[in-house]
DRENLO-86292 format. One line per 3 residues: number of its first residue (from 1); their letters; for each residue x, y, z of N, C-alpha, C, O. Coordinates in steps of 0.2 Angstrom, whole numbers, plus 5000, padded with zeros to 4 digits. Layout:
N
NUM	a	X/Y/Z/X/Y/Z/X/Y/Z/X/Y/Z  ...
END
This chain:
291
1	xxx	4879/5114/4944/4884/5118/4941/4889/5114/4937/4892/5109/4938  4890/5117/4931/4893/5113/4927/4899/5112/4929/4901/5106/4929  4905/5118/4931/4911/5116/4933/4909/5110/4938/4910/5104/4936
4	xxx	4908/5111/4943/4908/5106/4949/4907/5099/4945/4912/5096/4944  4899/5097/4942/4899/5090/4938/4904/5089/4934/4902/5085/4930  4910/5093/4932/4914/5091/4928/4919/5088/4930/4922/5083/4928
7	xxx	4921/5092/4936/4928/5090/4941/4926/5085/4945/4929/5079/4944  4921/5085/4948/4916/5077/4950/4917/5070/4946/4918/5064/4948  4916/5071/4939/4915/5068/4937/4923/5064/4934/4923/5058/4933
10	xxx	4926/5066/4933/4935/5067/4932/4940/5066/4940/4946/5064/4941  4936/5067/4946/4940/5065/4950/4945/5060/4951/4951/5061/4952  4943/5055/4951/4947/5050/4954/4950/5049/4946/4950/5043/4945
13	xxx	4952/5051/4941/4956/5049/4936/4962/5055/4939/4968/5053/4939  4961/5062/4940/4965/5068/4943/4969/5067/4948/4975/5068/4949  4964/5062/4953/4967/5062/4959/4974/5054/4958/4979/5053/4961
16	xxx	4971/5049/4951/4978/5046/4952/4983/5047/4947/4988/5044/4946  4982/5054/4943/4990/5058/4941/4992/5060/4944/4998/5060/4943  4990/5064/4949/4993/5067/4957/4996/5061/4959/5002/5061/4961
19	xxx	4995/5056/4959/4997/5052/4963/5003/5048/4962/5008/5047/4966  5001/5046/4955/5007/5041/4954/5014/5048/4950/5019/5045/4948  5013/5052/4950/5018/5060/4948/5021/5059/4957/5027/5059/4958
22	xxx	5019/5060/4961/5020/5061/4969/5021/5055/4972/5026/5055/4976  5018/5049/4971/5020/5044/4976/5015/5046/4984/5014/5041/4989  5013/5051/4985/5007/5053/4992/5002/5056/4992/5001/5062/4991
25	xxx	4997/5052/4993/4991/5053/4992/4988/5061/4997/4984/5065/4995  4991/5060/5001/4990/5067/5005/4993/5073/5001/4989/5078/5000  4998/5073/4997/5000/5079/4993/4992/5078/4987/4989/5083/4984
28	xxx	4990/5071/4986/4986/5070/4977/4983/5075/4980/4982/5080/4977  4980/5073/4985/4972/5078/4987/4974/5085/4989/4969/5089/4989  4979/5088/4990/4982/5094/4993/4981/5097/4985/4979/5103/4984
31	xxx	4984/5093/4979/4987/5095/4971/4977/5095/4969/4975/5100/4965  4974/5090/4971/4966/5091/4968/4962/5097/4971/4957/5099/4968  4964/5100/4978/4961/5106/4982/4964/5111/4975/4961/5114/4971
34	xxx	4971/5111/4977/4974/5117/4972/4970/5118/4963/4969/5123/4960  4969/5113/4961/4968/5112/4956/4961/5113/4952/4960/5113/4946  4955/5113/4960/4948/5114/4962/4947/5123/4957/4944/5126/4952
37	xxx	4952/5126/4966/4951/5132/4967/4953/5137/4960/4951/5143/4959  4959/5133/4953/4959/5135/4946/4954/5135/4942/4952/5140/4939  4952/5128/4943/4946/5125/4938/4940/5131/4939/4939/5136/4935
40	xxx	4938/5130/4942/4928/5136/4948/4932/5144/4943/4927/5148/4940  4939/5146/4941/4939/5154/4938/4939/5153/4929/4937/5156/4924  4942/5148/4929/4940/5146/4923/4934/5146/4917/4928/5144/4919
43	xxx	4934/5151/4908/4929/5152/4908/4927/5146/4904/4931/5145/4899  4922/5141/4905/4922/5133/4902/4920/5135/4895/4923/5131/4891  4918/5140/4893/4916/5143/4884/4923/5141/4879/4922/5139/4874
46	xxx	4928/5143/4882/4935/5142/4879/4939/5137/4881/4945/5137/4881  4935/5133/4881/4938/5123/4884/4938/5121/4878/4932/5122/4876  4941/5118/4873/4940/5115/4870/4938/5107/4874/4932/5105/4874
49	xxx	4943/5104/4876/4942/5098/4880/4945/5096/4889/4951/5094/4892  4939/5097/4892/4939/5099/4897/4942/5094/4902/4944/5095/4908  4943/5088/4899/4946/5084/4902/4953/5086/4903/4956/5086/4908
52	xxx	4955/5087/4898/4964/5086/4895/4966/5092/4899/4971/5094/4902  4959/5097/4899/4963/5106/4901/4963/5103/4910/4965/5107/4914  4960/5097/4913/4959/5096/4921/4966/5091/4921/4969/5092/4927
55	xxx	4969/5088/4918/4971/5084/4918/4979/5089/4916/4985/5086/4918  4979/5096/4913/4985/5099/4913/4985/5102/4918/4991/5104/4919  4981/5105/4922/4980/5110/4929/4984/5105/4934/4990/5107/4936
58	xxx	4981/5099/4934/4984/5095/4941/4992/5092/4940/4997/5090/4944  4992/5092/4933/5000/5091/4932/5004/5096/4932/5010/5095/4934  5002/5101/4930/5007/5108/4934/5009/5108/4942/5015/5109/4944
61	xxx	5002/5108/4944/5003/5109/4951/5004/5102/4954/5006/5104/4960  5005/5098/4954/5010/5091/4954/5017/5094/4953/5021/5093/4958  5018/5097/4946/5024/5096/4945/5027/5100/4952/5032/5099/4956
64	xxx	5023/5107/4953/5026/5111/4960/5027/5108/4966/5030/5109/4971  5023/5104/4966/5023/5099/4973/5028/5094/4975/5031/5093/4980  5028/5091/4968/5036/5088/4967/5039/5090/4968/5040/5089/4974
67	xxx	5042/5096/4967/5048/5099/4970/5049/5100/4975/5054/5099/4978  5044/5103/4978/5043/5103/4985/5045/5095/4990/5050/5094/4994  5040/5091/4986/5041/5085/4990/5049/5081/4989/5052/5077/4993
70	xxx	5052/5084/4982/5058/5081/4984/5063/5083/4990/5066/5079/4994  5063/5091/4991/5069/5093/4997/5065/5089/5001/5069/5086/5005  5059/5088/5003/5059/5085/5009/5057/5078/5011/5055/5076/5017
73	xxx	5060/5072/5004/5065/5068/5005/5070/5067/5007/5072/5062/5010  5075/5072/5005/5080/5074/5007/5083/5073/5015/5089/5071/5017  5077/5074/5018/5079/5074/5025/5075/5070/5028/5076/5070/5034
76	xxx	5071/5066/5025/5066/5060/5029/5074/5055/5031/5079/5054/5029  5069/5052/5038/5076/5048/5040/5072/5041/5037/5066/5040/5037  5078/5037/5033/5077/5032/5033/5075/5030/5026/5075/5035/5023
79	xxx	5073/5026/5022/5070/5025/5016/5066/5026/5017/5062/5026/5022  5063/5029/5010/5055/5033/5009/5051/5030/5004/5053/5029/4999  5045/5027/5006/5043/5021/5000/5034/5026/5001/5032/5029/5006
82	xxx	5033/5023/4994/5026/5028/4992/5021/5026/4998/5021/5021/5002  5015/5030/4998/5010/5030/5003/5006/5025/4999/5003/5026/4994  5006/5018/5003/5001/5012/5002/4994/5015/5001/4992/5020/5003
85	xxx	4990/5012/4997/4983/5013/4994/4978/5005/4996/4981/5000/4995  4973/5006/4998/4970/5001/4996/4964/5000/4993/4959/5002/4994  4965/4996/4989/4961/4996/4982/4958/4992/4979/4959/4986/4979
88	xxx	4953/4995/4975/4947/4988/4974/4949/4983/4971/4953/4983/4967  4944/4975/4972/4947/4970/4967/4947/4972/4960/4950/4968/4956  4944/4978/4958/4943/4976/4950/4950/4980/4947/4951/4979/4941
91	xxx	4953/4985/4951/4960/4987/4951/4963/4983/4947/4965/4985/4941  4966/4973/4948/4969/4971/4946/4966/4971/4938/4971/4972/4934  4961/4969/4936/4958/4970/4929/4961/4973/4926/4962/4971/4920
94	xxx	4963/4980/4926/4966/4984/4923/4973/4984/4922/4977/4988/4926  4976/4980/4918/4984/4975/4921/4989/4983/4922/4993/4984/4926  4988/4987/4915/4990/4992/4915/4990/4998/4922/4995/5000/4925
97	xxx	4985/4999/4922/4984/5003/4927/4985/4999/4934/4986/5003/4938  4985/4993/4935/4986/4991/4940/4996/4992/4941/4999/4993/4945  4998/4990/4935/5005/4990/4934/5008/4997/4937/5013/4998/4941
100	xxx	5004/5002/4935/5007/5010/4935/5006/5012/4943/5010/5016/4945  5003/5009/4947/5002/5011/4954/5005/5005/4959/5005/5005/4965  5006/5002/4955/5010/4997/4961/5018/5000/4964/5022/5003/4962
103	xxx	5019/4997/4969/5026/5000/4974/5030/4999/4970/5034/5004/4969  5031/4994/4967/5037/4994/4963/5037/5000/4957/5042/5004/4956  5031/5000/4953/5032/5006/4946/5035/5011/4952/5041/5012/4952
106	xxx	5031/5013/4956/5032/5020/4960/5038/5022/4961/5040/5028/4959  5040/5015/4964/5048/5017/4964/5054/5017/4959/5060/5019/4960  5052/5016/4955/5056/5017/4948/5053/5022/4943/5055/5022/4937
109	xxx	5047/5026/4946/5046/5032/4944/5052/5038/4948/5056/5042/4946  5049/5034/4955/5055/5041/4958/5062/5043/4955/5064/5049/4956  5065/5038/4950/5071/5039/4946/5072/5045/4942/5077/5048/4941
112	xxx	5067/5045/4940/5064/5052/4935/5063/5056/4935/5059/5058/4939  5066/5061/4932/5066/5070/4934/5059/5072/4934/5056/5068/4930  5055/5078/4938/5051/5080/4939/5046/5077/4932/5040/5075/4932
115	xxx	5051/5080/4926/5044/5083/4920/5047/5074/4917/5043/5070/4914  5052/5072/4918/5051/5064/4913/5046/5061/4917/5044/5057/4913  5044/5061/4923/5040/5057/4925/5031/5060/4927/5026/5059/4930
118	xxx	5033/5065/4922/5026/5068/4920/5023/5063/4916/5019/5060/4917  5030/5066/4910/5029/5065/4903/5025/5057/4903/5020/5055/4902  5031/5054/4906/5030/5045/4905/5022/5044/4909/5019/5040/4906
121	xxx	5019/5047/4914/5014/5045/4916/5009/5048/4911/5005/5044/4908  5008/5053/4909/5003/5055/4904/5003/5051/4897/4998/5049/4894  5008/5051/4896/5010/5046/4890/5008/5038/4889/5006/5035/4884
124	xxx	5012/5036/4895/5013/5028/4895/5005/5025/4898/5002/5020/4896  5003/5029/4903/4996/5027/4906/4990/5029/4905/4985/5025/4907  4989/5037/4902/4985/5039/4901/4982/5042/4894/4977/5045/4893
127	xxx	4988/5041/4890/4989/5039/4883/4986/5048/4880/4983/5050/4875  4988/5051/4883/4987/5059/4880/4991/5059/4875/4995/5055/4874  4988/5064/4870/4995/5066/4864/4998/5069/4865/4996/5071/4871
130	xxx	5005/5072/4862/5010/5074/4865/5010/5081/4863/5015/5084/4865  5006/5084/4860/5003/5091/4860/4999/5093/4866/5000/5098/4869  4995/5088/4868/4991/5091/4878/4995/5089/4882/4994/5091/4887
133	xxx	5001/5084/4881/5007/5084/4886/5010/5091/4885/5008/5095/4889  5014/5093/4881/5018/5098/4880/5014/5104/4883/5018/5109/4884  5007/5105/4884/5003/5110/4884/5005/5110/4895/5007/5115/4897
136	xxx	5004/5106/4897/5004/5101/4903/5010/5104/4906/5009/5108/4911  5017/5102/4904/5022/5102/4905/5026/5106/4904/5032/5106/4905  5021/5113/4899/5025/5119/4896/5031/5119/4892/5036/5123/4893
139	xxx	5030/5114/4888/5037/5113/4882/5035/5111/4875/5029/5111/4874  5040/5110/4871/5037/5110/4862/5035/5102/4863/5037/5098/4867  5030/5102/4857/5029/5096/4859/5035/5090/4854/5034/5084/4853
142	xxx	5040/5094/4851/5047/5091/4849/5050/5087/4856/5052/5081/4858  5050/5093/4860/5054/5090/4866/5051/5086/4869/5055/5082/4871  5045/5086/4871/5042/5081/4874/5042/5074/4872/5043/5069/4876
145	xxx	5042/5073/4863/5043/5066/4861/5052/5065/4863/5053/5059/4863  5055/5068/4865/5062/5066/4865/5062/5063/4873/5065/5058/4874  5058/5068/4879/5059/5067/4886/5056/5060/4887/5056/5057/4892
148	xxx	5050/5060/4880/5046/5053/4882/5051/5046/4882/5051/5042/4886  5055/5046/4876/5058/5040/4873/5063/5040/4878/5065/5035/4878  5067/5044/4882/5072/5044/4887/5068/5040/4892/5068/5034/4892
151	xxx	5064/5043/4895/5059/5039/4902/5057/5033/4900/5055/5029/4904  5057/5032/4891/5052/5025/4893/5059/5018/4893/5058/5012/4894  5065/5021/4891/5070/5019/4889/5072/5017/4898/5073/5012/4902
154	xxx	5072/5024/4899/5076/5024/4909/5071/5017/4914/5073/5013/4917  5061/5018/4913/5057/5013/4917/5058/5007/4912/5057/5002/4916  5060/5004/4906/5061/5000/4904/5067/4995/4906/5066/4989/4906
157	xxx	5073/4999/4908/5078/4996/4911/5078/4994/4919/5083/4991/4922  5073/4996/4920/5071/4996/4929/5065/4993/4932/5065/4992/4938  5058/4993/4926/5052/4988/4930/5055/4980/4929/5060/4977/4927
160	xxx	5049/4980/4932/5049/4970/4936/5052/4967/4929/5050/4969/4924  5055/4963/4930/5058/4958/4922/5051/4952/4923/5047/4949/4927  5052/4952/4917/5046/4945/4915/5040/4948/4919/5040/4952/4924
163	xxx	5032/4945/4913/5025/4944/4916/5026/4943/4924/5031/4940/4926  5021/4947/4927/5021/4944/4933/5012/4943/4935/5008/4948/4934  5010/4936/4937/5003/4935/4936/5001/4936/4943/5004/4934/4948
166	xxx	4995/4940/4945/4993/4939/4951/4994/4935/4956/4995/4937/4962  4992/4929/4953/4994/4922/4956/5002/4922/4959/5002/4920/4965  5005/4923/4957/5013/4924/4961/5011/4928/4965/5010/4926/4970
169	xxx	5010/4935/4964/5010/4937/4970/5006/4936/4976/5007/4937/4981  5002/4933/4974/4998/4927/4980/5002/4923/4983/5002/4924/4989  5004/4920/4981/5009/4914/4981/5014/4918/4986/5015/4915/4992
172	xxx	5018/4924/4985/5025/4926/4988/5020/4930/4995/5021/4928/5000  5016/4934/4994/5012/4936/5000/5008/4930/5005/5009/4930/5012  5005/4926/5001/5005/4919/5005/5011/4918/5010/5010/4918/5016
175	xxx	5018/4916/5008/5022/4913/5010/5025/4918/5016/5027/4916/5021  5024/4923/5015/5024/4929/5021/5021/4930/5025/5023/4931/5030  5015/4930/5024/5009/4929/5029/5011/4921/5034/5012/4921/5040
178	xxx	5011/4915/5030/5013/4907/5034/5019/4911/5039/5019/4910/5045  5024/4914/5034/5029/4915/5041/5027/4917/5047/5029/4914/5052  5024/4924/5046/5021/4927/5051/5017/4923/5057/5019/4922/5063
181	xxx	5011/4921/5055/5009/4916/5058/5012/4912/5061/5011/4911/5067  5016/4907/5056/5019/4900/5061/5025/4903/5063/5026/4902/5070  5031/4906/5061/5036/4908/5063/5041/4906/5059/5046/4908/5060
184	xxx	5040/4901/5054/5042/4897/5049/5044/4902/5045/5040/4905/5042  5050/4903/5043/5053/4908/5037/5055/4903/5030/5056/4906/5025  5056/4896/5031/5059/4892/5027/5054/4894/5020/5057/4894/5015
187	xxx	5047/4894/5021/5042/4895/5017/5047/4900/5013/5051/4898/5009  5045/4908/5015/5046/4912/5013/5052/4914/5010/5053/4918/5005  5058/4909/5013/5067/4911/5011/5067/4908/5002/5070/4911/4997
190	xxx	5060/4901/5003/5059/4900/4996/5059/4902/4992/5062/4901/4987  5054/4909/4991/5051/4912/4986/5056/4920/4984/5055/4923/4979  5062/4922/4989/5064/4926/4990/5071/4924/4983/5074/4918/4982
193	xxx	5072/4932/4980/5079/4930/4974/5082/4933/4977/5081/4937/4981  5090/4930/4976/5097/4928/4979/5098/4937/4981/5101/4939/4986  5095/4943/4977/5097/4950/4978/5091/4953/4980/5089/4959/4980
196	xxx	5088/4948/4983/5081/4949/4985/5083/4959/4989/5089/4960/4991  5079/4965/4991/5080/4971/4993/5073/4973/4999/5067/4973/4998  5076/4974/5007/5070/4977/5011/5073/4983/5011/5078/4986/5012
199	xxx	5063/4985/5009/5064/4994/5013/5060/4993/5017/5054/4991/5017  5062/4995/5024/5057/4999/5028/5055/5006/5030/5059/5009/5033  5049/5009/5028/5048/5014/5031/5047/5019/5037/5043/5023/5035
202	xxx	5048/5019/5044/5045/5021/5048/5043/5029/5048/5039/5032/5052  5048/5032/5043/5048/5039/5045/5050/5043/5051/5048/5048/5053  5053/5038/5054/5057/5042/5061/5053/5040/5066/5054/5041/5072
205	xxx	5047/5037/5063/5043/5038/5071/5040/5032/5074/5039/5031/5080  5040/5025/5068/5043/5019/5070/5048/5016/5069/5051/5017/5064  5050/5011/5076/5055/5007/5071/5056/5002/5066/5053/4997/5065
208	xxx	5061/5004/5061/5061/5001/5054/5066/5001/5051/5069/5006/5053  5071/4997/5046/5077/4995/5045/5079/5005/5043/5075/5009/5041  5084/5004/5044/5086/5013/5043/5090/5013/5038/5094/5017/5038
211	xxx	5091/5009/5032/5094/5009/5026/5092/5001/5022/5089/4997/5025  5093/5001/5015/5093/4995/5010/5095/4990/5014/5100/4991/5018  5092/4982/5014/5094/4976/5015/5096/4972/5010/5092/4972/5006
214	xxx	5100/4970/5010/5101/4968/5003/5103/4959/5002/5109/4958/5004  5099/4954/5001/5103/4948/5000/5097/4942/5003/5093/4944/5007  5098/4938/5001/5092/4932/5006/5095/4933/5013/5093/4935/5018
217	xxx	5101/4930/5012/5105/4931/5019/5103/4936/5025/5099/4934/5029  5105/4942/5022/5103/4945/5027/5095/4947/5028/5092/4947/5034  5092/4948/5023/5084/4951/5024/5082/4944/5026/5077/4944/5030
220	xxx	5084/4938/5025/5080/4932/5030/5081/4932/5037/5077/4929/5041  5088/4935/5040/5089/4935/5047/5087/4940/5049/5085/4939/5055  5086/4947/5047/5081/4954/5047/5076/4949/5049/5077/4946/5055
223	xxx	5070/4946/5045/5063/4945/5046/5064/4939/5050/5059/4936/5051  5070/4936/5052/5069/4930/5059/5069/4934/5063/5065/4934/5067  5074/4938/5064/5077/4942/5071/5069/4947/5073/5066/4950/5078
226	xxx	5067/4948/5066/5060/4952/5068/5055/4949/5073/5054/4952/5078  5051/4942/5070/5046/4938/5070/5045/4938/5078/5040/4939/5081  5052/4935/5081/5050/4932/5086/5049/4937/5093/5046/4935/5099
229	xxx	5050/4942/5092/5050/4948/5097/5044/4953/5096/5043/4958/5100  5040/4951/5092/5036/4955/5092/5028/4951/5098/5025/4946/5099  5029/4957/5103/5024/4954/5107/5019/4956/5106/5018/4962/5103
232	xxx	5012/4951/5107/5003/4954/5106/5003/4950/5102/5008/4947/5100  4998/4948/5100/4993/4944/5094/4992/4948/5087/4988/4953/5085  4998/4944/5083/5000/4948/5077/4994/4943/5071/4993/4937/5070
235	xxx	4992/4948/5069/4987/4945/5062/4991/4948/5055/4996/4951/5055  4988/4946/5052/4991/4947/5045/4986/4946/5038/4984/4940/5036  4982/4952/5035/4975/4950/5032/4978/4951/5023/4983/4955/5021
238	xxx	4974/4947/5019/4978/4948/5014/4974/4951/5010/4969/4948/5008  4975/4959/5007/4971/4963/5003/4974/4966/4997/4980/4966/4997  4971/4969/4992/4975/4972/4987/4978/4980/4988/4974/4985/4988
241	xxx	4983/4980/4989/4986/4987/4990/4991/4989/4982/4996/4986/4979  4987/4996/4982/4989/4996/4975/4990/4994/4969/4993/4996/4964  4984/4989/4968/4983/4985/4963/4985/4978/4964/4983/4973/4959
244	xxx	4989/4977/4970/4992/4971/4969/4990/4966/4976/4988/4969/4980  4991/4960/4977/4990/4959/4983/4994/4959/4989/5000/4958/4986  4995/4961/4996/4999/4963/4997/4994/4962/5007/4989/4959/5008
247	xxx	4999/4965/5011/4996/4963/5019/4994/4967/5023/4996/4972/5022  4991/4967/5027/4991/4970/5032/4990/4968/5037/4985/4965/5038  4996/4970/5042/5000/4968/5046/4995/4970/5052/4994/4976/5050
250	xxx	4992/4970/5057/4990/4970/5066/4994/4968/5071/4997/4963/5071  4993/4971/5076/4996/4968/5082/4991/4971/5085/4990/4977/5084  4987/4966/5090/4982/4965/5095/4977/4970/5091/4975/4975/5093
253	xxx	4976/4968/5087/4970/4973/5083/4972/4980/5081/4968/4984/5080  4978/4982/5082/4980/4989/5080/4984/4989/5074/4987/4984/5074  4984/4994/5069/4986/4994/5063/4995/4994/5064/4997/4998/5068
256	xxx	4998/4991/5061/5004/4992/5059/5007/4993/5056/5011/4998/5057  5009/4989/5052/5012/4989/5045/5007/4986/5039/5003/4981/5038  5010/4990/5034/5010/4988/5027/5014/4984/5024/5020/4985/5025
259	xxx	5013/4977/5019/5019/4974/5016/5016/4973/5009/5010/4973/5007  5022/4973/5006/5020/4975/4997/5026/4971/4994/5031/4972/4997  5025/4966/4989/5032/4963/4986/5032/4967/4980/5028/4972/4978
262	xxx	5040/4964/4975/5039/4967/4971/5041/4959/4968/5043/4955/4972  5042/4956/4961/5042/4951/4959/5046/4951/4953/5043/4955/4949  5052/4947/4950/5054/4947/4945/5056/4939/4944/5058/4936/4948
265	xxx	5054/4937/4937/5055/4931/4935/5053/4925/4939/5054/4919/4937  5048/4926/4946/5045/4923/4948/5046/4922/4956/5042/4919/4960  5051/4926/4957/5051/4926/4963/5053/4935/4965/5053/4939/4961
268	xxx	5054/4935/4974/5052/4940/4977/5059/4945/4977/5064/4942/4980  5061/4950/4974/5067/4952/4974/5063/4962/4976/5065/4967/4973  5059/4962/4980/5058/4969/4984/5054/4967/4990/5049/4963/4989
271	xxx	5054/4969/4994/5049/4969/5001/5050/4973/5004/5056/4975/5006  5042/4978/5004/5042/4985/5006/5038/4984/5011/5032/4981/5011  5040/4986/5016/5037/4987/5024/5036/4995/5025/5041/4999/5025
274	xxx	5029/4997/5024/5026/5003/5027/5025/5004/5036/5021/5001/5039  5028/5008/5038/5024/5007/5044/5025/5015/5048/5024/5016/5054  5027/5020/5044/5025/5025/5046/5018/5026/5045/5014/5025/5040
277	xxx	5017/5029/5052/5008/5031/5054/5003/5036/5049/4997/5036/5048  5009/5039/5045/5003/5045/5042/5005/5044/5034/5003/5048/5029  5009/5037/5033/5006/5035/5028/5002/5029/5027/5002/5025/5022
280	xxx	4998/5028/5034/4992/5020/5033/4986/5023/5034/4982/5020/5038  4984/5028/5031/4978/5033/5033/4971/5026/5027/4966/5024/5029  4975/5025/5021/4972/5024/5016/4972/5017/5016/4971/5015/5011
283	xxx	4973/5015/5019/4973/5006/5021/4966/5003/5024/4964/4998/5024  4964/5007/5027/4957/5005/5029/4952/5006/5025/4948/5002/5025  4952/5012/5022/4946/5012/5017/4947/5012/5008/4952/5015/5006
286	xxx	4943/5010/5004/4948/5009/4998/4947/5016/4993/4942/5018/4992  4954/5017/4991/4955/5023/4986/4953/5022/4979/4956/5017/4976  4948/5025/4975/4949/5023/4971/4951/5026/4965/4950/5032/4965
289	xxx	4955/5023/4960/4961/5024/4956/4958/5024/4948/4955/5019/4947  4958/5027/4944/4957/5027/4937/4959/5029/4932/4963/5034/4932  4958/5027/4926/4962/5031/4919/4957/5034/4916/4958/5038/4911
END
C-alpha cells in the first residue's frame, strides 16, 4: 500500500519533529497515531511532495499538542526537563542533528512560542522552504521569515556558547560517574562553572530537587548530601542520551535516574537529573531520530 510505505518510510524523521516541537516522546508517538489516521484519507494523486505534505500534518498536530502540553506544565510539580532518549552512536555524526535534540537545545526550545518553535525546528534543522513552513504553520510565508529571524535571534542568545566537542562531554560525564562510584566530588566540583544550574525531575512521584539549583556551592553540597545516603549498589553506565553522552544511573539493578550535562566554554554549567518513571521508558531501548 503505497500510503503505508510512505509513512513507514518517513517515520522516524516525523517522529523527531514531534519531538523536538514537544520535548515527549509519548505525546511524538500520540502526534504520529494522529497524523497516521490523516495521512490513510488523503488522496496521494494531489501530493505534490509527499514528504513535506507528512511533515506539515505532524506539525499541525504537534502544534495542538503543544498547547495542550503547555497547561499541563503549568501544574507539573517541580522542574520539567524533556523526556531522555537513548540513541544510537552514529546520532553523534550528525553534529547538527545531534545538537537539535540534545537537553540543552530542548530546553531553550521551550522559550519559544508554540509556532516560533515550529518555525525554528523546520527551518534551522530540517531546512524546509519557507513556503512549506507557512503551509505547516498556516501563515504567509512573509511572516514566517520574520518569526524565523526572531527565534533564530531568541536560540542564538541562549544555546551552549563556544564548540562543544564530544570529548568534553565525556570528560564532564566521566567526572560524574568517578563521583558517583568513589564518593569523591572534588573530581566533578572541577569541571562544574561558578553558575553551574540542577534540574531535577521527579514529577511528584520521585524524590528530586523541587526548584533550580543554582551555584557550584550549592549543587556540589546537593550532589555530596545526595551521594552518601543513597542505599543499594549504585551503578552508573555511560551511554548516549540524545545524541550526547550522558548516564544512567541504577540502584541494585533497577533503573533510576537519567543524567545529561549541558557544557559552555568547557565546562558543566547545566545538570539535568531525570528520574521521573514515565519519562525512562526510552532509555532502555534505542530511539531512533532523523532529518
Amino acid at each position: 500500500m503505497p500510503a503505508t510505505e510512505t509513512f513507514v518510510a518517513h517515520r522516524n524523521l516525523l517522529f523527531t519533529v514531534a519531538y523536538e516541537m514537544l520535548g515527549s516522546a509519548a505525546d511524538a508517538e500520540d502526534v504520529l497515531q494522529e497524523t497516521w489516521l490523516r495521512w490513510v484519507d488523503v488522496d496521494l494523486d494531489t501530493v505534490r511532495d509527499q514528504r513535506a505534505y507528512l511533515v506539515q500534518i505532524t506539525t499541525r498536530q504537534a502544534l495542538n499538542r503543544l498547547r495542550t502540553l503547555s497547561r499541563r506544565k503549568e501544574t507539573y510539580f517541580g522542574p520539567w526537563l524533556p523526556e531522555p532518549l537513548l540513541t544510537a552512536p552514529d546520532v553523534a555524526d550528525d553534529v547538527e542533528l545531534a545538537d537539535s535534540v540534545s537537553m540543552a537545545m530542548l530546553l531553550v526550545l521551550e522559550t519559544l512560542t508554540p509556532t516560533e518553535r515550529a518555525v525554528f525546528v523546520l527551518r534551522e534543522v530540517f531546512a524546509l522552504e519557507y513556503e512549506e513552513i507557512a503551509e505547516a504553520v498556516e501563515k504567509e510565508p512573509a511572516t514566517v521569515r520574520q518569526i524565523a529571524h526572531r527565534a533564530r535571534a531568541h536560540v542564538a542568545a541562549r544555546r551552549p556558547r563556544g564548540d562543544v566537542s564530544a570529548e568534553q562531554a565525556r570528560d564532564a560525564v566521566g567526572a560524574f560517574q568517578r563521583a558517583i562510584e568513589t564518593g569523591d566530588l572534588q573530581g566533578l566540583v572541577d569541571v562544574l562553572a561558578p553558575d553551574v544550574v540542577l534540574l531535577g525531575d521527579g514529577g511528584g512521584v520521585r524524590q528530586a530537587v523541587p526548584k533550580p539549583i543554582v551555584g557550584v556551592d550549592k549543587v556540589s553540597r546537593i550532589l555530596g548530601a545526595g551521594l552518601p545516603r543513597v542505599a543499594g549498589v549504585v551503578t552508573a553506565e555511560p551511554v548516549q542520551i540524545n545524541g550526547w553522552p550522558a548516564l544512567i544511573i541504577r540502584i541494585d539493578g533497577e533503573l533510576d535516574n537519567v543524567v545529561a550535562v549541558r557544557i559552555d566554554d568547557g565546562l558543566v554549567t547545566g545538570l539535568y537529573i531525570v528520574r521521573n518513571p514515565e519519562k525512562l521508558s526510552r532509555v532502555e531501548r534505542e530511539t531512533a531520530v532523523s532529518r
